[in-house]
mmJSON file of the N, C-alpha and C atoms, coordinates in Angstrom:
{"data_MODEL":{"atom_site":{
"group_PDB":["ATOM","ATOM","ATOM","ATOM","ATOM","ATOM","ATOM","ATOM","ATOM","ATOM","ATOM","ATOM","ATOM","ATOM","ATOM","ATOM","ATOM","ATOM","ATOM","ATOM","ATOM","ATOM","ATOM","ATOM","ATOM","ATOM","ATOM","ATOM","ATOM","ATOM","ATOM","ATOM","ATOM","ATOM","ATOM","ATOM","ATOM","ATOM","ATOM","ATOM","ATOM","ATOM","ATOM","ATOM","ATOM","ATOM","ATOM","ATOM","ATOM","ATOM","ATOM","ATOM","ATOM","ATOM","ATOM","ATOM","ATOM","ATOM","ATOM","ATOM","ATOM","ATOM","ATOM","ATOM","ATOM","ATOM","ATOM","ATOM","ATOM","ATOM","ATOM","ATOM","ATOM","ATOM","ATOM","ATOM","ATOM","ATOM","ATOM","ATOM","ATOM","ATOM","ATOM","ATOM","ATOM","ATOM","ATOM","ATOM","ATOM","ATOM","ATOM","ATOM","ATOM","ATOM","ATOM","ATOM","ATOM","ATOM","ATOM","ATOM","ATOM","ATOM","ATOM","ATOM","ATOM","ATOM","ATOM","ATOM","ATOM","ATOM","ATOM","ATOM","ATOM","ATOM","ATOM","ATOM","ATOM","ATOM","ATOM","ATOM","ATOM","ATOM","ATOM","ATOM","ATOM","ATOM","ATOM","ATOM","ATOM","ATOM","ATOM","ATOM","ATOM","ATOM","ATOM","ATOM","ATOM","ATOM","ATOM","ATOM","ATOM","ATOM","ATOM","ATOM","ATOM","ATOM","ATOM","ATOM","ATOM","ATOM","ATOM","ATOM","ATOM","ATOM","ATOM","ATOM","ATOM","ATOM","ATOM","ATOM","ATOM","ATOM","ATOM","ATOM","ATOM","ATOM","ATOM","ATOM","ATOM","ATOM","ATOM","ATOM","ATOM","ATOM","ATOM","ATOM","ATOM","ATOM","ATOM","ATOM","ATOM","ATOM","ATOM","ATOM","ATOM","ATOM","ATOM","ATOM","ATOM","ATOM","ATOM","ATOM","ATOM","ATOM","ATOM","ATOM","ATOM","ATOM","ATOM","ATOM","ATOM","ATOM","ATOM","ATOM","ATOM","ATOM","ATOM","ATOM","ATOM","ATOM","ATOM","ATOM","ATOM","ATOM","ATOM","ATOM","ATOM","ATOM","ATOM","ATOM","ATOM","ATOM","ATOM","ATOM","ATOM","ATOM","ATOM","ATOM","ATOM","ATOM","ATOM"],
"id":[1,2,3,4,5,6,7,8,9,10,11,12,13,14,15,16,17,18,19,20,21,22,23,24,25,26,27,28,29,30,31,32,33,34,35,36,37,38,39,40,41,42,43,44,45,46,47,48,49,50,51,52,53,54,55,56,57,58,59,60,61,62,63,64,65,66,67,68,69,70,71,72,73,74,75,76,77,78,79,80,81,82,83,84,85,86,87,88,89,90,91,92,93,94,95,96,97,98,99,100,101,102,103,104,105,106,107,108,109,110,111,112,113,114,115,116,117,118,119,120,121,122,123,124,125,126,127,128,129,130,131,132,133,134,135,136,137,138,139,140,141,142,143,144,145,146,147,148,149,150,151,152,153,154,155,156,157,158,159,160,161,162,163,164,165,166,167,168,169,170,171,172,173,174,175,176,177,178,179,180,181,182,183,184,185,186,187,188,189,190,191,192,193,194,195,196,197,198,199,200,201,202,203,204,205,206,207,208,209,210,211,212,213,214,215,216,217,218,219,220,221,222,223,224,225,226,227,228,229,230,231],
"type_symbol":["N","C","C","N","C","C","N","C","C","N","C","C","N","C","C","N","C","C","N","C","C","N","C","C","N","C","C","N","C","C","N","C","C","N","C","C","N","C","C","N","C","C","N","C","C","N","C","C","N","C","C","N","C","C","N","C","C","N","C","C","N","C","C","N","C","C","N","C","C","N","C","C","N","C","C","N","C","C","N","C","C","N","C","C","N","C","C","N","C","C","N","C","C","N","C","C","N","C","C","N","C","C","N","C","C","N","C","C","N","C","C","N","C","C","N","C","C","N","C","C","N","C","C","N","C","C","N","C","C","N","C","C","N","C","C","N","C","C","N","C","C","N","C","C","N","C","C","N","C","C","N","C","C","N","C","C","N","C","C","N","C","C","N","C","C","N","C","C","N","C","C","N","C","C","N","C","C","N","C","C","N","C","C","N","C","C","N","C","C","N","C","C","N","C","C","N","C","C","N","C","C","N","C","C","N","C","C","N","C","C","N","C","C","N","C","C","N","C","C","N","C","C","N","C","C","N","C","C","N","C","C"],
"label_atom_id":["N","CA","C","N","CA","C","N","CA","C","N","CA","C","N","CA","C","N","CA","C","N","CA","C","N","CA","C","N","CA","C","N","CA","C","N","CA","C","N","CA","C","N","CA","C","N","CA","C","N","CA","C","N","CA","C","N","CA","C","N","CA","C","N","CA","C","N","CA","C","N","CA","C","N","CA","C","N","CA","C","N","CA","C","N","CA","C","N","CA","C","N","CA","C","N","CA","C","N","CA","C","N","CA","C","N","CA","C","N","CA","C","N","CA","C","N","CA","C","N","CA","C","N","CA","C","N","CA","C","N","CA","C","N","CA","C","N","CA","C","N","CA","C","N","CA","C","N","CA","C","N","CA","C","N","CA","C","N","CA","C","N","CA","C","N","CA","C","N","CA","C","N","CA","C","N","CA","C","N","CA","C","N","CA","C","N","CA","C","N","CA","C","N","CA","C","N","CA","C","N","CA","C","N","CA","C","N","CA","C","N","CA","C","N","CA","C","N","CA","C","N","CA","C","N","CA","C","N","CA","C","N","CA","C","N","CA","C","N","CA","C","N","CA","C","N","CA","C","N","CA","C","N","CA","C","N","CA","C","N","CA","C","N","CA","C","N","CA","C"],
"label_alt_id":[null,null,null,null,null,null,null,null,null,null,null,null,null,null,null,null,null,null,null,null,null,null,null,null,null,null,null,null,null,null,null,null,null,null,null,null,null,null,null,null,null,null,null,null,null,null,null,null,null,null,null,null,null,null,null,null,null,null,null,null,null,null,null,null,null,null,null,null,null,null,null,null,null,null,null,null,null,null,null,null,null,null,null,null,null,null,null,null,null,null,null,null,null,null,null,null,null,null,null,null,null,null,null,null,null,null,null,null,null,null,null,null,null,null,null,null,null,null,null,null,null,null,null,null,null,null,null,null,null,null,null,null,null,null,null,null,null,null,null,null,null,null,null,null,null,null,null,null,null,null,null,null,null,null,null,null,null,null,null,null,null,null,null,null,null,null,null,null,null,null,null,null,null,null,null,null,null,null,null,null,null,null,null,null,null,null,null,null,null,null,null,null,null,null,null,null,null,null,null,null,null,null,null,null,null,null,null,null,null,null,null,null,null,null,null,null,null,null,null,null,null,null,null,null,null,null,null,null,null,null,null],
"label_comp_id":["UNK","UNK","UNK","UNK","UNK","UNK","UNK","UNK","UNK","UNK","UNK","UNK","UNK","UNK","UNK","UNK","UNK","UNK","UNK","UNK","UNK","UNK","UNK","UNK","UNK","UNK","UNK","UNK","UNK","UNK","UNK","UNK","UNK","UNK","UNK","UNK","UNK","UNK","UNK","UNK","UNK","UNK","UNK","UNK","UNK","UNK","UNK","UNK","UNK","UNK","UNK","UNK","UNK","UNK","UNK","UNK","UNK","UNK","UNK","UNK","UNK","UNK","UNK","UNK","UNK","UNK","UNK","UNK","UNK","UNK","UNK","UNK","UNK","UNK","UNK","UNK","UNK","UNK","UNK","UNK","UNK","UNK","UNK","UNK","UNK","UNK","UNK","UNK","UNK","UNK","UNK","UNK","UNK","UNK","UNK","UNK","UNK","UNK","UNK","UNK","UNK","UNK","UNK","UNK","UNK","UNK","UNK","UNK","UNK","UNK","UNK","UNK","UNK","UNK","UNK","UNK","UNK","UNK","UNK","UNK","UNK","UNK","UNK","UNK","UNK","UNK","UNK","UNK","UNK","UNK","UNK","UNK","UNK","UNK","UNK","UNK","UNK","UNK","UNK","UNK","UNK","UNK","UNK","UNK","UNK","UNK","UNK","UNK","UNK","UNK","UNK","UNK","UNK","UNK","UNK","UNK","UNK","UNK","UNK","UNK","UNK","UNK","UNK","UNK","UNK","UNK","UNK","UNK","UNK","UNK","UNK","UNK","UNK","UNK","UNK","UNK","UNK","UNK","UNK","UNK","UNK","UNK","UNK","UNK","UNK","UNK","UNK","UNK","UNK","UNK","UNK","UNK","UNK","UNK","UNK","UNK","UNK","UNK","UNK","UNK","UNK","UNK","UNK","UNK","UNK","UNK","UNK","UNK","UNK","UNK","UNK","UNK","UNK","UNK","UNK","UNK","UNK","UNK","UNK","UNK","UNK","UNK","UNK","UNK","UNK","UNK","UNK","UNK","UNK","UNK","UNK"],
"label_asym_id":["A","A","A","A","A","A","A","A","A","A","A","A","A","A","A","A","A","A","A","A","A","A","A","A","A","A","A","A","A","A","A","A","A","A","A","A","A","A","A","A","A","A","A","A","A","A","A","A","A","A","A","A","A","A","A","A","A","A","A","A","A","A","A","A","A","A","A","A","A","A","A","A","A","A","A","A","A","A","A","A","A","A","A","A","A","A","A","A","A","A","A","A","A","A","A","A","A","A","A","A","A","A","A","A","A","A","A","A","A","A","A","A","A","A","A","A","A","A","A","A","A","A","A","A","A","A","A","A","A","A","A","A","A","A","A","A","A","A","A","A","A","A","A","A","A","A","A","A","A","A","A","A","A","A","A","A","A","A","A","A","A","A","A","A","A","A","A","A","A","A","A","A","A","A","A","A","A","A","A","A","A","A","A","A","A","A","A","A","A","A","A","A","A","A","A","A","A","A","A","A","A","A","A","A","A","A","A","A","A","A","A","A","A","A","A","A","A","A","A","A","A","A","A","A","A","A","A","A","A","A","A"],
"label_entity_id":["1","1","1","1","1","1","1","1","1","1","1","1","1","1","1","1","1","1","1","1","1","1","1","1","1","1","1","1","1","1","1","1","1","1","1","1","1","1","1","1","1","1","1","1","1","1","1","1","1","1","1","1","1","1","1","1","1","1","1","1","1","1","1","1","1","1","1","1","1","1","1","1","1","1","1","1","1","1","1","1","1","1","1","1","1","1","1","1","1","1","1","1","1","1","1","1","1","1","1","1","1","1","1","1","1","1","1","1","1","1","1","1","1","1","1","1","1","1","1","1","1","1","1","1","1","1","1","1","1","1","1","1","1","1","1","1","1","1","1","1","1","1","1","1","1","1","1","1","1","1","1","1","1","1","1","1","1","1","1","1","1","1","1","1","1","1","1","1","1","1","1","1","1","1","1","1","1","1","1","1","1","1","1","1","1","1","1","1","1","1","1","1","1","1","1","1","1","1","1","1","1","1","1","1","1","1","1","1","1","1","1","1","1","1","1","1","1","1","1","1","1","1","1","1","1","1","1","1","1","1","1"],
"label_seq_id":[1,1,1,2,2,2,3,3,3,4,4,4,5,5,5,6,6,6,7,7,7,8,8,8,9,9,9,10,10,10,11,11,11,12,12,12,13,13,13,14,14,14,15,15,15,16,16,16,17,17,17,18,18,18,19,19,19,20,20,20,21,21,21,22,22,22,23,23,23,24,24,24,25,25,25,26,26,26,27,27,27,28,28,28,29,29,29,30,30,30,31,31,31,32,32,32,33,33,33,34,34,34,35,35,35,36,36,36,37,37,37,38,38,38,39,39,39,40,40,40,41,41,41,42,42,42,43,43,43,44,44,44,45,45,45,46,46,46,47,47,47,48,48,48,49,49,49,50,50,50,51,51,51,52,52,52,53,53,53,54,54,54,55,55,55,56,56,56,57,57,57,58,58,58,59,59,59,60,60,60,61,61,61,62,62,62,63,63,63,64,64,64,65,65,65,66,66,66,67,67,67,68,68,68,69,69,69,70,70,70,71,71,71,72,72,72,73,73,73,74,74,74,75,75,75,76,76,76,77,77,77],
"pdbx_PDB_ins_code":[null,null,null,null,null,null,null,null,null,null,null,null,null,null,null,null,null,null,null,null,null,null,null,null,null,null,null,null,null,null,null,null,null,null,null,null,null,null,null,null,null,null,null,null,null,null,null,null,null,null,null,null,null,null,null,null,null,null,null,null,null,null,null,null,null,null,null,null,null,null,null,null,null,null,null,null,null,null,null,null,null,null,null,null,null,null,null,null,null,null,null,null,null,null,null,null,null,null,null,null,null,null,null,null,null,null,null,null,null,null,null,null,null,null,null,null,null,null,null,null,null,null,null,null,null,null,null,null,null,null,null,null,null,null,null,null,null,null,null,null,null,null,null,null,null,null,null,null,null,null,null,null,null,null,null,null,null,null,null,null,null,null,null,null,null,null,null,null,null,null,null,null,null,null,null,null,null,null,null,null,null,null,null,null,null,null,null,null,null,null,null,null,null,null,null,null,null,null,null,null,null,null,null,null,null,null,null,null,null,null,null,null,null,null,null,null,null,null,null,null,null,null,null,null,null,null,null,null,null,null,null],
"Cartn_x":[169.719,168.638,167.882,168.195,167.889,167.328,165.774,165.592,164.558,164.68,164.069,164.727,164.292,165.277,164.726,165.128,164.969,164.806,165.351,164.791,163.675,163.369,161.455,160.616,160.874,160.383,159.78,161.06,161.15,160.473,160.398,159.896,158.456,158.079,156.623,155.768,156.981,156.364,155.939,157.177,156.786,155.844,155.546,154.236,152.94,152.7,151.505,151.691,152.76,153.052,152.314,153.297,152.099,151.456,150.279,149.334,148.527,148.671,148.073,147.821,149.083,149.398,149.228,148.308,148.478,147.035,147.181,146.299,145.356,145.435,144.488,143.571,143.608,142.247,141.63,140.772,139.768,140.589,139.745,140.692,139.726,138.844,138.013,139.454,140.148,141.691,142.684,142.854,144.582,144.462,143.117,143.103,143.523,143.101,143.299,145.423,145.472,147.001,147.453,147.202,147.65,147.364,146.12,145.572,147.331,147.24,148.379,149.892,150.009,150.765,151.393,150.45,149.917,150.04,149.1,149.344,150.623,151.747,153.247,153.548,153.707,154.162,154.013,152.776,152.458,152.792,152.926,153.094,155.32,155.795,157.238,157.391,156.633,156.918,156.386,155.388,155.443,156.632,156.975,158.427,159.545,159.968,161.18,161.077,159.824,159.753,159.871,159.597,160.041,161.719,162.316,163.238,164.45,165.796,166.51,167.29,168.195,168.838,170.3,171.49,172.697,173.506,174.676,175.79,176.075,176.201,176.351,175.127,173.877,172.716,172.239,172.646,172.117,173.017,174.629,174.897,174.743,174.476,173.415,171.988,171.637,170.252,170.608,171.891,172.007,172.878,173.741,174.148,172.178,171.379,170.034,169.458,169.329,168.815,169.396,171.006,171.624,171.835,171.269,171.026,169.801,168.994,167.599,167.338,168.249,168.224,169.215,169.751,170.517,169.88,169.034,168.15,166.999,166.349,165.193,166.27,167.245,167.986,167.855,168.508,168.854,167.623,166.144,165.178,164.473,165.014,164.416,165.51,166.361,167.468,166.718],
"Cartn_y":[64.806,63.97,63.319,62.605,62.169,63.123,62.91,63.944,63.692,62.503,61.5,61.029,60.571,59.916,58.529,57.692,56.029,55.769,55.996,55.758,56.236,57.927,58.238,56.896,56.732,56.291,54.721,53.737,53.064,53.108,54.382,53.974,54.578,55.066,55.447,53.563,52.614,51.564,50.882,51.188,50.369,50.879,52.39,52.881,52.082,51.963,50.831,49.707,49.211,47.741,48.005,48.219,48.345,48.837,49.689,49.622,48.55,47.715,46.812,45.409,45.504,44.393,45.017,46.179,46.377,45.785,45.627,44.249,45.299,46.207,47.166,47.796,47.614,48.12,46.683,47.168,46.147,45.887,44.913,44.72,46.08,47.039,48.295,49.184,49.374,50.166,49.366,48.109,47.402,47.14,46.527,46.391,47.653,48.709,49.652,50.247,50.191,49.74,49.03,47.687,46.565,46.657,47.553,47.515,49.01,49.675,50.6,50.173,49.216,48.002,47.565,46.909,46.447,47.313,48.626,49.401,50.35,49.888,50.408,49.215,48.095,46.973,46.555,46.865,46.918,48.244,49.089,50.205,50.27,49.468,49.253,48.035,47.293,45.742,46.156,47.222,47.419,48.486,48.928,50.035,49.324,48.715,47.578,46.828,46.885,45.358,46.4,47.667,48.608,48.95,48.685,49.496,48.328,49.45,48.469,47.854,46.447,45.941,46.589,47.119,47.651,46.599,47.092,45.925,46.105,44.997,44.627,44.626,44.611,44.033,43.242,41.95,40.732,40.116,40.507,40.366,40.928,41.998,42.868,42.365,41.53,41.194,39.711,38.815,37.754,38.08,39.455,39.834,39.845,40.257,40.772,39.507,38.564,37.538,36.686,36.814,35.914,36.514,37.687,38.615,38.281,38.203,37.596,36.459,35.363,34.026,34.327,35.319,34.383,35.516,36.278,36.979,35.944,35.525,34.274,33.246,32.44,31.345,32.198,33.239,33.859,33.859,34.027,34.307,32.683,31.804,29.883,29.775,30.654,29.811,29.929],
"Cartn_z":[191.26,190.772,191.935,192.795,193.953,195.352,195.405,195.997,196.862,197.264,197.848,199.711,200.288,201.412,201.634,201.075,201.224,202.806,203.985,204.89,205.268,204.878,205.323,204.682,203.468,202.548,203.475,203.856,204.715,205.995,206.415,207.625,207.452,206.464,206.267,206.236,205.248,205.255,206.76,207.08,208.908,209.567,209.327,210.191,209.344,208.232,207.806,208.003,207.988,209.117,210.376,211.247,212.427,212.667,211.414,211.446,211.282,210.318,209.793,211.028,211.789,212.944,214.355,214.489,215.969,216.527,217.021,218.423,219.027,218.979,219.931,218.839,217.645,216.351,216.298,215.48,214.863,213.287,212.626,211.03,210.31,210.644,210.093,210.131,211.132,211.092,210.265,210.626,210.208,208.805,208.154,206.686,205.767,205.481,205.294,205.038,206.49,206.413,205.599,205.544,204.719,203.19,203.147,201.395,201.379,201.875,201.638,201.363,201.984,201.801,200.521,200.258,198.872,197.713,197.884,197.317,196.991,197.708,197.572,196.809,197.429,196.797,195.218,194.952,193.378,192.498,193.06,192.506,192.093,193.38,193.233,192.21,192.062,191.295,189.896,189.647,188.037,187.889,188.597,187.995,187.819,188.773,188.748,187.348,187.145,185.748,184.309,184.841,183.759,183.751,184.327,184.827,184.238,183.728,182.681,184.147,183.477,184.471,184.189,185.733,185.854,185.931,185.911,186.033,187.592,188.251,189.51,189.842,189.443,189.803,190.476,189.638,189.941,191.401,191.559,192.381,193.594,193.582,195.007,195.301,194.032,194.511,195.302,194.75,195.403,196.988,196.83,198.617,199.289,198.688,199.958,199.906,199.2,199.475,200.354,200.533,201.458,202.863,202.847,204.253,204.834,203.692,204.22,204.981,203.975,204.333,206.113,206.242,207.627,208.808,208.428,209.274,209.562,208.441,208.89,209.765,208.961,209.882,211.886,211.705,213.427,214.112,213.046,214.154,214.456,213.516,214.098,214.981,215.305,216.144,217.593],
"occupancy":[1.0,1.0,1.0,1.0,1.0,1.0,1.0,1.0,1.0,1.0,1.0,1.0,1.0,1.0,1.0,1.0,1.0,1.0,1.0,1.0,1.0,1.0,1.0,1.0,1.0,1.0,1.0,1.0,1.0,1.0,1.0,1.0,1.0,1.0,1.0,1.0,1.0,1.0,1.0,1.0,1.0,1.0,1.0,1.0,1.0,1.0,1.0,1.0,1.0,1.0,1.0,1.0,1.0,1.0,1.0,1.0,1.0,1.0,1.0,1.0,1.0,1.0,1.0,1.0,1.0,1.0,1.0,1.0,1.0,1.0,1.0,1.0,1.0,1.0,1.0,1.0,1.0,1.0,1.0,1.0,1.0,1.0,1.0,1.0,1.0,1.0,1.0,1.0,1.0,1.0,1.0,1.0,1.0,1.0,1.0,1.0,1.0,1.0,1.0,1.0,1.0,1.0,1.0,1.0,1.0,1.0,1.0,1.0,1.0,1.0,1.0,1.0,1.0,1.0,1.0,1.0,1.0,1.0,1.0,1.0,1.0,1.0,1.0,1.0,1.0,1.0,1.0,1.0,1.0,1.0,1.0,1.0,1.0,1.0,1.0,1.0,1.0,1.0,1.0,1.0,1.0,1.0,1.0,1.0,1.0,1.0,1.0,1.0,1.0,1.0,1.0,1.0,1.0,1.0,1.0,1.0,1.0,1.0,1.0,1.0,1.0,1.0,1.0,1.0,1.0,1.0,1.0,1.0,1.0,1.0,1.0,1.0,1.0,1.0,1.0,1.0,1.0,1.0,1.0,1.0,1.0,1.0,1.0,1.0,1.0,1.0,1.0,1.0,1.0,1.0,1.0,1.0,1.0,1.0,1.0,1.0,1.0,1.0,1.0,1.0,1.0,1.0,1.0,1.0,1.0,1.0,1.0,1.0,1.0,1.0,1.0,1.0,1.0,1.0,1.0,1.0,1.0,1.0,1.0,1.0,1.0,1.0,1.0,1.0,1.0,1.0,1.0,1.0,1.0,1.0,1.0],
"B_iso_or_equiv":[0.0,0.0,0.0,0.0,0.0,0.0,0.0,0.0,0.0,0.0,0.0,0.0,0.0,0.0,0.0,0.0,0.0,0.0,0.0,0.0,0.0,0.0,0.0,0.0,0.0,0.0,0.0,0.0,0.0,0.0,0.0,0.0,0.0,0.0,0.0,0.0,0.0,0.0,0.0,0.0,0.0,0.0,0.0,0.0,0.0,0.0,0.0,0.0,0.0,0.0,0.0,0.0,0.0,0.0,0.0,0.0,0.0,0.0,0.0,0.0,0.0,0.0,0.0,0.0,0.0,0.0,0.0,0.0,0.0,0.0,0.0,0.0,0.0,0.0,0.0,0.0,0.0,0.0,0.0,0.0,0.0,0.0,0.0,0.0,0.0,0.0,0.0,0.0,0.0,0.0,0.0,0.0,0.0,0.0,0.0,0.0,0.0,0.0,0.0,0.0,0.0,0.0,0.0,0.0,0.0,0.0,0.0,0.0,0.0,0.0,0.0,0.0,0.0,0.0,0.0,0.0,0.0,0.0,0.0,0.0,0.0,0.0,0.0,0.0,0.0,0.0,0.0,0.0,0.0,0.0,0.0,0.0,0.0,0.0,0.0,0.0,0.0,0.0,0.0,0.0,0.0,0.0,0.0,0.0,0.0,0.0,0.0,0.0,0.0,0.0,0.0,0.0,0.0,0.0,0.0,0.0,0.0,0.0,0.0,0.0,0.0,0.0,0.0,0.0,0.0,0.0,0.0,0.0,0.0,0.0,0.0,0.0,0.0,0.0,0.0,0.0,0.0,0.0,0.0,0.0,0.0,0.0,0.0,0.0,0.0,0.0,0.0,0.0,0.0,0.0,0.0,0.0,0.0,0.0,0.0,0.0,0.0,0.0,0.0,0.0,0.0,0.0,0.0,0.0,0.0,0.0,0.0,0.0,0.0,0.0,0.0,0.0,0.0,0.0,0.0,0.0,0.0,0.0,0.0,0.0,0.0,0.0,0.0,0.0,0.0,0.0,0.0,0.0,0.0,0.0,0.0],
"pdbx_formal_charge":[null,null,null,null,null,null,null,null,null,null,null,null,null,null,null,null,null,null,null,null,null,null,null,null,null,null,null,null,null,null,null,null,null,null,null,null,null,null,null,null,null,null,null,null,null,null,null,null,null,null,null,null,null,null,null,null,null,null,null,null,null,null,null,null,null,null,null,null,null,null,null,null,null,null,null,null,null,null,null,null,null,null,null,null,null,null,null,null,null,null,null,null,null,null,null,null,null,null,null,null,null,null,null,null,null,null,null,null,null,null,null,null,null,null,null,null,null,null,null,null,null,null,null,null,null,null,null,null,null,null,null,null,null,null,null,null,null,null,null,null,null,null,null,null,null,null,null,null,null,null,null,null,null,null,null,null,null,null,null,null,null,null,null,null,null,null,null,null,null,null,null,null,null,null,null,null,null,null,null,null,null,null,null,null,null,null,null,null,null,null,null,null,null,null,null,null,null,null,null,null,null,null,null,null,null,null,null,null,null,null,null,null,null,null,null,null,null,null,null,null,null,null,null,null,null,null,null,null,null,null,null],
"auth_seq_id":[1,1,1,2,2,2,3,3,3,4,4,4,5,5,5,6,6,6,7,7,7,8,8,8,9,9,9,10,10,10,11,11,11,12,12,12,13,13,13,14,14,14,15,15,15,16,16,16,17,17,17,18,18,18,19,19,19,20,20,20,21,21,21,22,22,22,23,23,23,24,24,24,25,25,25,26,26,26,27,27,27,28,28,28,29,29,29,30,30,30,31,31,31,32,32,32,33,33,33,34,34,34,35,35,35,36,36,36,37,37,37,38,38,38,39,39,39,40,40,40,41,41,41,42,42,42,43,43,43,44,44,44,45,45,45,46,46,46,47,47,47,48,48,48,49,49,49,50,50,50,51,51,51,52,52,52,53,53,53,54,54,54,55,55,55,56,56,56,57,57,57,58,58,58,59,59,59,60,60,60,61,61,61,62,62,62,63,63,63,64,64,64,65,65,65,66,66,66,67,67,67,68,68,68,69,69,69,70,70,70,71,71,71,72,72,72,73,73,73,74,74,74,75,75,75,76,76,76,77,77,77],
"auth_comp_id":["UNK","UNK","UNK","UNK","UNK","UNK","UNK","UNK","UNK","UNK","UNK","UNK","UNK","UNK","UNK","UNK","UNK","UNK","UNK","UNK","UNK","UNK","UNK","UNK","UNK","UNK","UNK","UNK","UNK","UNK","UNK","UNK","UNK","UNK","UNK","UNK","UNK","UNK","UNK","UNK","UNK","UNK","UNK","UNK","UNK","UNK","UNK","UNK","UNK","UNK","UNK","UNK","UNK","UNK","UNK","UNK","UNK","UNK","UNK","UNK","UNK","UNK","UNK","UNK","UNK","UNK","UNK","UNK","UNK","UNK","UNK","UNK","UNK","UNK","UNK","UNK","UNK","UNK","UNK","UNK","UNK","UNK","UNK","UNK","UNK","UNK","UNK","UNK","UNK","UNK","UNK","UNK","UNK","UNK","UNK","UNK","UNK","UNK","UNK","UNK","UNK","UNK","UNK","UNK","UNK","UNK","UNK","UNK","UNK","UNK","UNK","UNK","UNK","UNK","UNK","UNK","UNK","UNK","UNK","UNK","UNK","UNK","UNK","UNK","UNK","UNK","UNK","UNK","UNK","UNK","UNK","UNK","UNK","UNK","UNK","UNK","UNK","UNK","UNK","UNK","UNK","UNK","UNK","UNK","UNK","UNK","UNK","UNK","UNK","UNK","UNK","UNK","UNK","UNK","UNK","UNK","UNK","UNK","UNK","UNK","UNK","UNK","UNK","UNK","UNK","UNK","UNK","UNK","UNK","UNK","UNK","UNK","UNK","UNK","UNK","UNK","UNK","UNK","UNK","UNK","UNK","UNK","UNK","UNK","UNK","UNK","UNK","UNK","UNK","UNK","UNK","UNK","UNK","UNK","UNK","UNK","UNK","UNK","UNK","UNK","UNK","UNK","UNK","UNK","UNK","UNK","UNK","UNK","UNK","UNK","UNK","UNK","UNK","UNK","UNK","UNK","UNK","UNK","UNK","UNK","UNK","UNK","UNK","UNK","UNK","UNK","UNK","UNK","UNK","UNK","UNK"],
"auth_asym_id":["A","A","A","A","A","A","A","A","A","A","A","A","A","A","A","A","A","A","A","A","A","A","A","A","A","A","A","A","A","A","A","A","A","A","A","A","A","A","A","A","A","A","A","A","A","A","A","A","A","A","A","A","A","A","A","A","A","A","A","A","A","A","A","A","A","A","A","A","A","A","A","A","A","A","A","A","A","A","A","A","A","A","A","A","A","A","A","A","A","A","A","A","A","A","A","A","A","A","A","A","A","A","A","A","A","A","A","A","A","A","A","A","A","A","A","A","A","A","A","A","A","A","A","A","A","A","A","A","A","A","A","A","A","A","A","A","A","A","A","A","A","A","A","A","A","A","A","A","A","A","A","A","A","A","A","A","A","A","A","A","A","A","A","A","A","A","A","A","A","A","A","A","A","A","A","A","A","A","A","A","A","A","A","A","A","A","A","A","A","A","A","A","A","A","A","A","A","A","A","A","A","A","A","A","A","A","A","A","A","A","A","A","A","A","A","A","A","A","A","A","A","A","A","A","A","A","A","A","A","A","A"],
"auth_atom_id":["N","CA","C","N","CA","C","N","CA","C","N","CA","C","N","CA","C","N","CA","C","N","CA","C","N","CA","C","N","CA","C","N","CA","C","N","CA","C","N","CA","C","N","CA","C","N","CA","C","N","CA","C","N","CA","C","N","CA","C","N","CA","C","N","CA","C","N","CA","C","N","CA","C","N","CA","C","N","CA","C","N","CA","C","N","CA","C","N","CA","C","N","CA","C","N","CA","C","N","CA","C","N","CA","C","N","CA","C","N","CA","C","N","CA","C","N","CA","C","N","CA","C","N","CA","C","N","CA","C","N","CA","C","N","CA","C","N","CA","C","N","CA","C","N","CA","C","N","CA","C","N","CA","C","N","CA","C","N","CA","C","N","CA","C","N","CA","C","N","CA","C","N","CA","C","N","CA","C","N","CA","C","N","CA","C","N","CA","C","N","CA","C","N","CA","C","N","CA","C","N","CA","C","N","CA","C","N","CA","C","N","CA","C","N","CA","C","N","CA","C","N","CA","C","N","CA","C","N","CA","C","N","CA","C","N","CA","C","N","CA","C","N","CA","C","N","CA","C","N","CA","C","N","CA","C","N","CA","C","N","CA","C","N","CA","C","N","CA","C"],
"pdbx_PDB_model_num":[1,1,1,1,1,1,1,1,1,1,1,1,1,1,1,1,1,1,1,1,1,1,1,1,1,1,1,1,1,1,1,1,1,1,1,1,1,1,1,1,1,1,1,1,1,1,1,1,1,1,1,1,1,1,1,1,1,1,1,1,1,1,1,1,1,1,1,1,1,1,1,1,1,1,1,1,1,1,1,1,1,1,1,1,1,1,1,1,1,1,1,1,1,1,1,1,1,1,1,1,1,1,1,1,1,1,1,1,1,1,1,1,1,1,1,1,1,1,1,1,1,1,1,1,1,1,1,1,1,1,1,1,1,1,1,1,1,1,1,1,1,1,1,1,1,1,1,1,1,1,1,1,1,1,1,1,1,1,1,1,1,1,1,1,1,1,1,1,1,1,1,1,1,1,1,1,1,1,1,1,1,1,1,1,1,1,1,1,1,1,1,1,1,1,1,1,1,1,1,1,1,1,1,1,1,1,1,1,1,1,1,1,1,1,1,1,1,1,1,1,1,1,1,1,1,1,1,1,1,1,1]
}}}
């Protein structure tokens, strides 16, 4: 069923990241990036809201949020 690779997937996002943030375009290049952005982002947030909830869910969503939280904490340190 899976026929996909979550890291291309991933790192296709980071190449429109720094697109969107590289210092050497004008915002005529980086916007574009960023509307692509966006355009993943909304396209993942109406499927998710379709999408039934699993068991162990909610607790994988509270492990990435507390990964988050101590990745932001490491980078104010």
């Amino acid at each position: 069923m899976i026929n996909w690779d979550v890291n291309k997937v991933i790192a296709d996002c980071q190449r429109m990241y720094y697109g969107a943030n590289d210092h050497n375009m004008t915002g005529w290049v980086n916007w574009p990036c960023k509307q692509d952005l966006y355009r993943v982002k909304f396209a993942v947030d109406e499927m998710l809201e379709k999408t039934g909830t699993f068991a162990g869910e909610e607790e994988w969503l509270r492990e990435q949020e507390q990964q988050k939280i101590v990745r932001i904490l490491k980078r104010e340190m």
